[in-house]
VMD Tcl script that builds the backbone (N, CA, C; Angstrom):
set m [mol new atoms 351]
animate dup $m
set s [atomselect $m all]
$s set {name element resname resid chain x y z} {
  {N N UNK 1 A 22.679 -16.925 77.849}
  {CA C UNK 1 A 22.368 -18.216 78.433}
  {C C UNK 1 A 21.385 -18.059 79.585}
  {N N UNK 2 A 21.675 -17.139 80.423}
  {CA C UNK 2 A 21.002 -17.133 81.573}
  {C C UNK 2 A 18.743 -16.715 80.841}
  {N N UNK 3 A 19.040 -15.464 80.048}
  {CA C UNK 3 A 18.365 -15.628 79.590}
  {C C UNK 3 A 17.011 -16.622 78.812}
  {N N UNK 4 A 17.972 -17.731 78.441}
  {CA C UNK 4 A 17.308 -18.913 77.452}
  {C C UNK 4 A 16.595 -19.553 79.092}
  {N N UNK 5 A 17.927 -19.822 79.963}
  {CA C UNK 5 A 17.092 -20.536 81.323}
  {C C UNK 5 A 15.959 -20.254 81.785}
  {N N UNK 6 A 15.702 -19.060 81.980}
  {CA C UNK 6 A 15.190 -17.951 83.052}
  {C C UNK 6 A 13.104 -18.573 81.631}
  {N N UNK 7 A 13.712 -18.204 80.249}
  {CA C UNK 7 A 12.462 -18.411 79.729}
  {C C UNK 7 A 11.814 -19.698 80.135}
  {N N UNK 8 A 12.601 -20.751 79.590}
  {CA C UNK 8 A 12.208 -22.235 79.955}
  {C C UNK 8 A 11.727 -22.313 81.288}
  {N N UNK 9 A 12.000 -21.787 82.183}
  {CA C UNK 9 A 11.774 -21.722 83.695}
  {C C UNK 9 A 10.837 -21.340 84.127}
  {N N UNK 10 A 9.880 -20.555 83.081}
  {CA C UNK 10 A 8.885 -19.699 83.248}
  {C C UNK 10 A 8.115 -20.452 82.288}
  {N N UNK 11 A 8.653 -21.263 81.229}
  {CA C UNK 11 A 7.455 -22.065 80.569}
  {C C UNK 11 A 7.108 -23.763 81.153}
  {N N UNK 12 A 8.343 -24.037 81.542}
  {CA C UNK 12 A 8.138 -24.823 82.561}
  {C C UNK 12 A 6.675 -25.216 84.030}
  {N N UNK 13 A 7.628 -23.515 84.373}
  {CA C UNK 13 A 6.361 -23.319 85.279}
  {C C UNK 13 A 4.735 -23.171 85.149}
  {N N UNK 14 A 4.941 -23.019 84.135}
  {CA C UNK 14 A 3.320 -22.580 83.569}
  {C C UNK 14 A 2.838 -23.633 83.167}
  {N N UNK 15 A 3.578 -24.523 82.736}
  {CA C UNK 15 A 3.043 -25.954 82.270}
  {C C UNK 15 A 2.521 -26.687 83.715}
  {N N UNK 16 A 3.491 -26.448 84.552}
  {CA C UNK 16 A 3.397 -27.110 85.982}
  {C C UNK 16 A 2.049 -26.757 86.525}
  {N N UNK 17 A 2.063 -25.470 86.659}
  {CA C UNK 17 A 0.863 -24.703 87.516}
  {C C UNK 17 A -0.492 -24.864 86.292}
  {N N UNK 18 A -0.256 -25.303 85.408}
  {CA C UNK 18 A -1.545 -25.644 84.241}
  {C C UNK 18 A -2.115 -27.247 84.805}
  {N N UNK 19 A -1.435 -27.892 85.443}
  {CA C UNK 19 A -1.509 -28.945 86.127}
  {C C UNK 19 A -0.808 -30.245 85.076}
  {N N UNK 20 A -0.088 -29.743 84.350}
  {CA C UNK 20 A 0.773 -30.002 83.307}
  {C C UNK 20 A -0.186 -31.223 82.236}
  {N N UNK 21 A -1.641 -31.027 81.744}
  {CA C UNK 21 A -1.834 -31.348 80.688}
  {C C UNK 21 A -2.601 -30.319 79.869}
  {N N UNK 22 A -1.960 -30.292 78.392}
  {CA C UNK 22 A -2.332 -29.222 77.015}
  {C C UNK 22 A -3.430 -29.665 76.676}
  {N N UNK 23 A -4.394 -29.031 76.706}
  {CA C UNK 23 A -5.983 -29.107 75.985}
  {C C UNK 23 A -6.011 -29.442 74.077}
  {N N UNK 24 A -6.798 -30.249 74.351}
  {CA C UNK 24 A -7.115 -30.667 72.934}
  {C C UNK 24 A -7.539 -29.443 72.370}
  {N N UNK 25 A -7.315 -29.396 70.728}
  {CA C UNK 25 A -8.179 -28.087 70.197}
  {C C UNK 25 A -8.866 -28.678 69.096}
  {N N UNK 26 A -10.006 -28.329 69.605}
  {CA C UNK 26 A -10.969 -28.837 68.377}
  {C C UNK 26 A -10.818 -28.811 67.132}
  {N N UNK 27 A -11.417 -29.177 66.209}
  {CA C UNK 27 A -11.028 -29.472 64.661}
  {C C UNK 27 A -11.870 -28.286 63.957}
  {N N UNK 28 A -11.319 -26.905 63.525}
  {CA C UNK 28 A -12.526 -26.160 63.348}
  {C C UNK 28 A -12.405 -26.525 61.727}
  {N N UNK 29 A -14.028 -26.588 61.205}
  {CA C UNK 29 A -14.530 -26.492 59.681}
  {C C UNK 29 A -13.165 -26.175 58.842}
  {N N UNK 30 A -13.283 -27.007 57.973}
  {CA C UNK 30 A -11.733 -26.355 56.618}
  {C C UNK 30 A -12.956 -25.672 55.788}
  {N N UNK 31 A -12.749 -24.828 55.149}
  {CA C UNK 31 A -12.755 -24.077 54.091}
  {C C UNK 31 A -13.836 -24.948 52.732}
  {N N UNK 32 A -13.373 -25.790 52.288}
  {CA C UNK 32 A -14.323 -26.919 51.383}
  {C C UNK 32 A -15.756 -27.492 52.472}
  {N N UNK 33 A -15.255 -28.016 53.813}
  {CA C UNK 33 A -16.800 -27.910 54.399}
  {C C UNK 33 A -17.445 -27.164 54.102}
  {N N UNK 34 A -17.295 -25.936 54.722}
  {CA C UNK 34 A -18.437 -24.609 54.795}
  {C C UNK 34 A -18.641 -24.755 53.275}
  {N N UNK 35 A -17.699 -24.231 52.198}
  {CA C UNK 35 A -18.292 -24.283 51.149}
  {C C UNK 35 A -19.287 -25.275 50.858}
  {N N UNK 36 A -19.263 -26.674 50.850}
  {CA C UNK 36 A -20.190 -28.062 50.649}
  {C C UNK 36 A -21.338 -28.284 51.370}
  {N N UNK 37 A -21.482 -27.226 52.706}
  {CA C UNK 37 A -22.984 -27.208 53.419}
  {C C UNK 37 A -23.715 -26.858 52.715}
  {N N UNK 38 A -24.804 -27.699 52.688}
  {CA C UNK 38 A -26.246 -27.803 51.872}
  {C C UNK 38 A -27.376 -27.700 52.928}
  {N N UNK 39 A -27.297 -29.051 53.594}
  {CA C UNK 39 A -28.080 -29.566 54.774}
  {C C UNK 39 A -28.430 -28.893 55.892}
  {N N UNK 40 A -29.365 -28.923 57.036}
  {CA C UNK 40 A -29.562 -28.655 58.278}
  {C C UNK 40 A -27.734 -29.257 59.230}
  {N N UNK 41 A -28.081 -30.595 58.647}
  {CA C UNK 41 A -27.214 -31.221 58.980}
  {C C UNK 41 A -26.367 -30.467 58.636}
  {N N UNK 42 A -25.571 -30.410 57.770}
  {CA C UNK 42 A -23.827 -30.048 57.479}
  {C C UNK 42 A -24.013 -28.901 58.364}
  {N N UNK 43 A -24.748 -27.620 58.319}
  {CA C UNK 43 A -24.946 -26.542 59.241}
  {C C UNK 43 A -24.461 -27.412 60.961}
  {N N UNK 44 A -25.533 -28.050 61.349}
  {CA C UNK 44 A -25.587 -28.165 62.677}
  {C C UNK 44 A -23.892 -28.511 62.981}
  {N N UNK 45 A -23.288 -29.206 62.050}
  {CA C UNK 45 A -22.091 -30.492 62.625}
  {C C UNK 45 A -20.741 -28.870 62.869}
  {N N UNK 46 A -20.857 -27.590 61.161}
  {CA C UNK 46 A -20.411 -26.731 61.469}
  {C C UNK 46 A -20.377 -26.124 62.887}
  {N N UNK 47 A -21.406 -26.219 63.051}
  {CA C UNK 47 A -22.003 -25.168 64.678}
  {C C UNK 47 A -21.410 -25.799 65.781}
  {N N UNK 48 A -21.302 -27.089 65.700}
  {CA C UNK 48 A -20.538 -27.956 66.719}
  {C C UNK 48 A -19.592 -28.268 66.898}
  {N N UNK 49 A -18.810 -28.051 65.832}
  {CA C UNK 49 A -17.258 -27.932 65.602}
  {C C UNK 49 A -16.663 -26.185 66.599}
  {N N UNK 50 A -17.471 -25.283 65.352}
  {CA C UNK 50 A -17.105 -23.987 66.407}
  {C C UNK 50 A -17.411 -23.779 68.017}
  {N N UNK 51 A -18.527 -24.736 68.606}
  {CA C UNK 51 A -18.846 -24.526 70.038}
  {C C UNK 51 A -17.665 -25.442 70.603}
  {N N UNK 52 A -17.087 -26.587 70.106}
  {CA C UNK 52 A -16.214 -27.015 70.693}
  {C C UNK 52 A -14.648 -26.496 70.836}
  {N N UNK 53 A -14.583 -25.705 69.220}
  {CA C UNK 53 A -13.250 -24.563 69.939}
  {C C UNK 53 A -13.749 -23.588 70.841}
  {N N UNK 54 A -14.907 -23.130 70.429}
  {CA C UNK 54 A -15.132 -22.021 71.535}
  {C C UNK 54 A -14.576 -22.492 72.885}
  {N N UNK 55 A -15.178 -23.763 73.245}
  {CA C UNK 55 A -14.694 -24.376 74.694}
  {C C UNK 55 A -13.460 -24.484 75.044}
  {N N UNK 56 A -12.519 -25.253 73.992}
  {CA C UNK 56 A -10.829 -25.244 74.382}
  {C C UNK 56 A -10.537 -23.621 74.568}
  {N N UNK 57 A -11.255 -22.999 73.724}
  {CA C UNK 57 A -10.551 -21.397 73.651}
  {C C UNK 57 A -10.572 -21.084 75.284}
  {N N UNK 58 A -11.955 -21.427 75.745}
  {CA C UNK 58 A -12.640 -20.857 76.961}
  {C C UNK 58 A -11.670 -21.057 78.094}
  {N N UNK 59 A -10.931 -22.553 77.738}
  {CA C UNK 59 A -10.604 -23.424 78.836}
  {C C UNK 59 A -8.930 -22.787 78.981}
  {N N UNK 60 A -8.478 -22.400 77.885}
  {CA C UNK 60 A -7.016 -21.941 77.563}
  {C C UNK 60 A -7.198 -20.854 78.053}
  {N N UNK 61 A -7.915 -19.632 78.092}
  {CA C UNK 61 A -8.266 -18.476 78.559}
  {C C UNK 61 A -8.462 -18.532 80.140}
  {N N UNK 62 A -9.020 -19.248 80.671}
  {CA C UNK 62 A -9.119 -19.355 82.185}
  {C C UNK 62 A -7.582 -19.800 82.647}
  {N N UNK 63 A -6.593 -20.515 82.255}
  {CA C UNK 63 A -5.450 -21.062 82.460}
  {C C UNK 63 A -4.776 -19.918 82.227}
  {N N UNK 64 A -4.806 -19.152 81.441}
  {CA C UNK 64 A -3.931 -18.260 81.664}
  {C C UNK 64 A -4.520 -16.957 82.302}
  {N N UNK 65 A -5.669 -16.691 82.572}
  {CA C UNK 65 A -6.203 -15.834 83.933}
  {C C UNK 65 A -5.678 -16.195 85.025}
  {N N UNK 66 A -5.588 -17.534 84.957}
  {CA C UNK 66 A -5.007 -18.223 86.479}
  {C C UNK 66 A -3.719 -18.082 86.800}
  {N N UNK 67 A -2.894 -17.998 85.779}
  {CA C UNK 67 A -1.407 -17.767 85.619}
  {C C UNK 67 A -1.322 -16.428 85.578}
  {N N UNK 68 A -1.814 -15.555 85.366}
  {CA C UNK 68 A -1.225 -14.125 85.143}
  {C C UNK 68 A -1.851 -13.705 86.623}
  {N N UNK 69 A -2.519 -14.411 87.547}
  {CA C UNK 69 A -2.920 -13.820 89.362}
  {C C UNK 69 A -1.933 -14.525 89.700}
  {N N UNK 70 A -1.675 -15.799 89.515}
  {CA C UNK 70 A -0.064 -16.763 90.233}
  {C C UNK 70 A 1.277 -15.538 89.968}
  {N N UNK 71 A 0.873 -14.769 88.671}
  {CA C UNK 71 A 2.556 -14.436 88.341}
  {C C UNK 71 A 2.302 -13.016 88.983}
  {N N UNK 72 A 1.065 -12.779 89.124}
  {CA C UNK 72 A 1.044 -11.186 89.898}
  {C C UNK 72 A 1.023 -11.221 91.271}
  {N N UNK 73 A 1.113 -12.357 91.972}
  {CA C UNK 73 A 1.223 -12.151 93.368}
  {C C UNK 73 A 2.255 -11.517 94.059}
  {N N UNK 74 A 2.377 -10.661 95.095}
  {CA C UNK 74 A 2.827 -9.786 95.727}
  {C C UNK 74 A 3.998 -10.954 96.252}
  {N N UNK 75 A 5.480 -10.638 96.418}
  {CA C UNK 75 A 6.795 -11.109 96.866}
  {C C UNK 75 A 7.016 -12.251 95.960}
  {N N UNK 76 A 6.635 -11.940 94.530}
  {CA C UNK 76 A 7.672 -13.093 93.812}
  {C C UNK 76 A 9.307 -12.181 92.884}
  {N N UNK 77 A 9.451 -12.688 91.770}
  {CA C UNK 77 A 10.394 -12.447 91.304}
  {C C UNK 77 A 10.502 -11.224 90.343}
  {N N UNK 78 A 11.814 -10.161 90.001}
  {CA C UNK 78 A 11.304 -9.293 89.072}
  {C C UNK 78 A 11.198 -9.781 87.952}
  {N N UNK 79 A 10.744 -10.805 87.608}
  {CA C UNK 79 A 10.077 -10.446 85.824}
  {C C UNK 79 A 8.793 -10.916 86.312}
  {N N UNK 80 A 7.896 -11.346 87.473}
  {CA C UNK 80 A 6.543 -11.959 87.101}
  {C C UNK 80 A 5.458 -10.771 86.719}
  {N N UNK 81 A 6.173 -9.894 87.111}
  {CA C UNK 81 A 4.614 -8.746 86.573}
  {C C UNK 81 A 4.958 -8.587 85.309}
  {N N UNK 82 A 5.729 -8.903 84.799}
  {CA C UNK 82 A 5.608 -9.217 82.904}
  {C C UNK 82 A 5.013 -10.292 82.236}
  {N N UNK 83 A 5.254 -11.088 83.189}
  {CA C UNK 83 A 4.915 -12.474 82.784}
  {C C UNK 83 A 3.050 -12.512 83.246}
  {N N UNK 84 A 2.782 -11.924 84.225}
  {CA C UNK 84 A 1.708 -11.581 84.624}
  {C C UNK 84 A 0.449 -10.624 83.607}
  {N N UNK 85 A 1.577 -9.542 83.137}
  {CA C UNK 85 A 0.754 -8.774 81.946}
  {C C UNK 85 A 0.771 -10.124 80.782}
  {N N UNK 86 A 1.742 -10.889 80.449}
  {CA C UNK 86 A 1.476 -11.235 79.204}
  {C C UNK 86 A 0.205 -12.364 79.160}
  {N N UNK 87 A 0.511 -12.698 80.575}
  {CA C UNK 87 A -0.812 -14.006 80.856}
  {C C UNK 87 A -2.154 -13.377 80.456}
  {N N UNK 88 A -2.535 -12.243 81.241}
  {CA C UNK 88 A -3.568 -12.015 80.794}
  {C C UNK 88 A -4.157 -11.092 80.211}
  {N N UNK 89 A -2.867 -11.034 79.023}
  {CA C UNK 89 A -3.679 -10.556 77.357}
  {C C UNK 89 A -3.824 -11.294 76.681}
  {N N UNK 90 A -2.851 -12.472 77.015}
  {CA C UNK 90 A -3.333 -13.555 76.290}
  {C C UNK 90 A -4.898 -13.881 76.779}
  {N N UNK 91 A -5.192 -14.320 78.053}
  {CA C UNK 91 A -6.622 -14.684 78.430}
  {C C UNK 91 A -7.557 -13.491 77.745}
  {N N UNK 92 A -7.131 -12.507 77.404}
  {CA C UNK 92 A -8.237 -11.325 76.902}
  {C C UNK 92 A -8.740 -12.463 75.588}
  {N N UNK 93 A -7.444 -12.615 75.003}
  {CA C UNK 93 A -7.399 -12.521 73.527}
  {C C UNK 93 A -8.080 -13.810 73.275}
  {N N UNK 94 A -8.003 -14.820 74.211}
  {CA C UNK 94 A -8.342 -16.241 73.851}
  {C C UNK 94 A -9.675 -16.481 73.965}
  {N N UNK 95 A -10.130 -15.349 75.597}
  {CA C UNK 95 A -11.757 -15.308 75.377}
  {C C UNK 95 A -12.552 -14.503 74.078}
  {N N UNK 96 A -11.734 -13.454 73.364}
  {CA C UNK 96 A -12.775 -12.943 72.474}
  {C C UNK 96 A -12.424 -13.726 71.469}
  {N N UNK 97 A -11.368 -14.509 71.150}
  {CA C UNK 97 A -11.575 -15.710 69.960}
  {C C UNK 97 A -12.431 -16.533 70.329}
  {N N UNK 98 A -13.219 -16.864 71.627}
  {CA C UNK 98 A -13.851 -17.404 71.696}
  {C C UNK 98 A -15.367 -17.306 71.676}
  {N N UNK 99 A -15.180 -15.645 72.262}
  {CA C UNK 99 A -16.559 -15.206 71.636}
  {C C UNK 99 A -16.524 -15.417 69.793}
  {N N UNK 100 A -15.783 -15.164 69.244}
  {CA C UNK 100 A -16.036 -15.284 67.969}
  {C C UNK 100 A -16.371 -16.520 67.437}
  {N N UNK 101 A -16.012 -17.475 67.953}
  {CA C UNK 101 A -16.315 -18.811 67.626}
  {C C UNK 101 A -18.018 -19.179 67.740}
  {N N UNK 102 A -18.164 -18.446 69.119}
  {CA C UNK 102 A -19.868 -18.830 69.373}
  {C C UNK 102 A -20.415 -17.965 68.071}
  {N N UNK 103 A -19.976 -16.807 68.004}
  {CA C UNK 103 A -21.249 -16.457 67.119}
  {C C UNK 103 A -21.125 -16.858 65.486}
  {N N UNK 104 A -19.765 -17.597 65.066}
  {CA C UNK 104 A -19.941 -18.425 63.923}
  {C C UNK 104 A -20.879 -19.318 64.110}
  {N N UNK 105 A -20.837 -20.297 65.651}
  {CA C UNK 105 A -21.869 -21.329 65.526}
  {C C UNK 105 A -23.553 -20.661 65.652}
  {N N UNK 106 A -23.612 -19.862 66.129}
  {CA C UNK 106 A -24.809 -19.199 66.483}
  {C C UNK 106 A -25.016 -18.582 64.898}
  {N N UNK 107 A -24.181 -18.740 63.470}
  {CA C UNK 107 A -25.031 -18.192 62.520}
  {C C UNK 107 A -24.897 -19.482 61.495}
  {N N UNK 108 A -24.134 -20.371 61.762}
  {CA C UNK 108 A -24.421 -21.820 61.415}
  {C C UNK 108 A -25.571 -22.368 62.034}
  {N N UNK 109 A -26.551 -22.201 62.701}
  {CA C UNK 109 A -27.482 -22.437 63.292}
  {C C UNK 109 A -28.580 -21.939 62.740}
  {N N UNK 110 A -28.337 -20.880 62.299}
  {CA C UNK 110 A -29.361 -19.915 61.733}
  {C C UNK 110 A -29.470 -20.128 60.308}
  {N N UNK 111 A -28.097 -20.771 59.494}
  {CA C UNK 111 A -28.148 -21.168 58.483}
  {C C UNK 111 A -29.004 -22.652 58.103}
  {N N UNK 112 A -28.905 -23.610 59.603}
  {CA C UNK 112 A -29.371 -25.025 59.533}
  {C C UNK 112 A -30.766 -24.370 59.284}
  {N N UNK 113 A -31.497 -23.756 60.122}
  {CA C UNK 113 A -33.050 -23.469 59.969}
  {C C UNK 113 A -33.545 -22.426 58.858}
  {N N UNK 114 A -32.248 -21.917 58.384}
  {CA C UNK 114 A -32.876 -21.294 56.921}
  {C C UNK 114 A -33.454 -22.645 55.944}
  {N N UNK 115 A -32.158 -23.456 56.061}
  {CA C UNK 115 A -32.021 -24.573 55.137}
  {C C UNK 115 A -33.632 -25.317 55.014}
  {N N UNK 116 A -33.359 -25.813 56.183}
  {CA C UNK 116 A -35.251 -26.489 56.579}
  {C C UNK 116 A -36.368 -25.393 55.564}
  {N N UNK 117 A -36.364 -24.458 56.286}
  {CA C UNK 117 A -37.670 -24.035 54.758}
  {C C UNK 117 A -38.135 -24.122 53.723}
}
mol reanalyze $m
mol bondsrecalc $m
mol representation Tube
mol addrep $m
């Protein structure tokens, strides 16, 4: 029991110190899009879909950079330097999904101006 508390307490908090609203996540391309791009167009709208997760990714990644320095500060509780490591591997992990996102849109881009020729 104490256990189950102690988590909620810590997701709680993180919601709190996030300034307690969850970021939209963009709508990335299904599978039949990409397949059905023909156009400059269908390319570009792809590319804009991925720059806009890139951004939630970006924005989720800084929130939990911010949370894993809150949970590493010097005189808090013994579990925050766990909670501190987990914050920011998550922020590792959310920025290189987010690098990955740019360079889908950055070759949807490259696909719009193949298209044009």
């Amino acid at each position: 029991m104490k256990r189950s508390v102690m988590m909620l307490s810590v997701g709680l908090a993180a919601f709190g110190l996030s300034g307690g609203v969850l970021p939209t996540m963009a709508a990335v391309p299904d599978p039949a899009t990409i397949s059905a791009a023909k156009t400059p167009a269908d390319h570009e709208a792809i590319a804009k879909a991925y720059e806009e997760e890139a951004a939630s990714l970006e924005k989720l990644a800084a929130r939990h950079k911010d949370l894993g320095e809150t949970y590493g500060q010097a005189g808090g509780k013994p579990w925050q330097p766990a909670a501190s490591k987990h914050c920011n591997s998550v922020a590792t992990e959310l920025a290189a999904a987010a690098k990955n996102e740019r360079a889908l849109a950055a070759e949807h881009h490259k696909m719009a101006k193949g298209v044009e020729k």
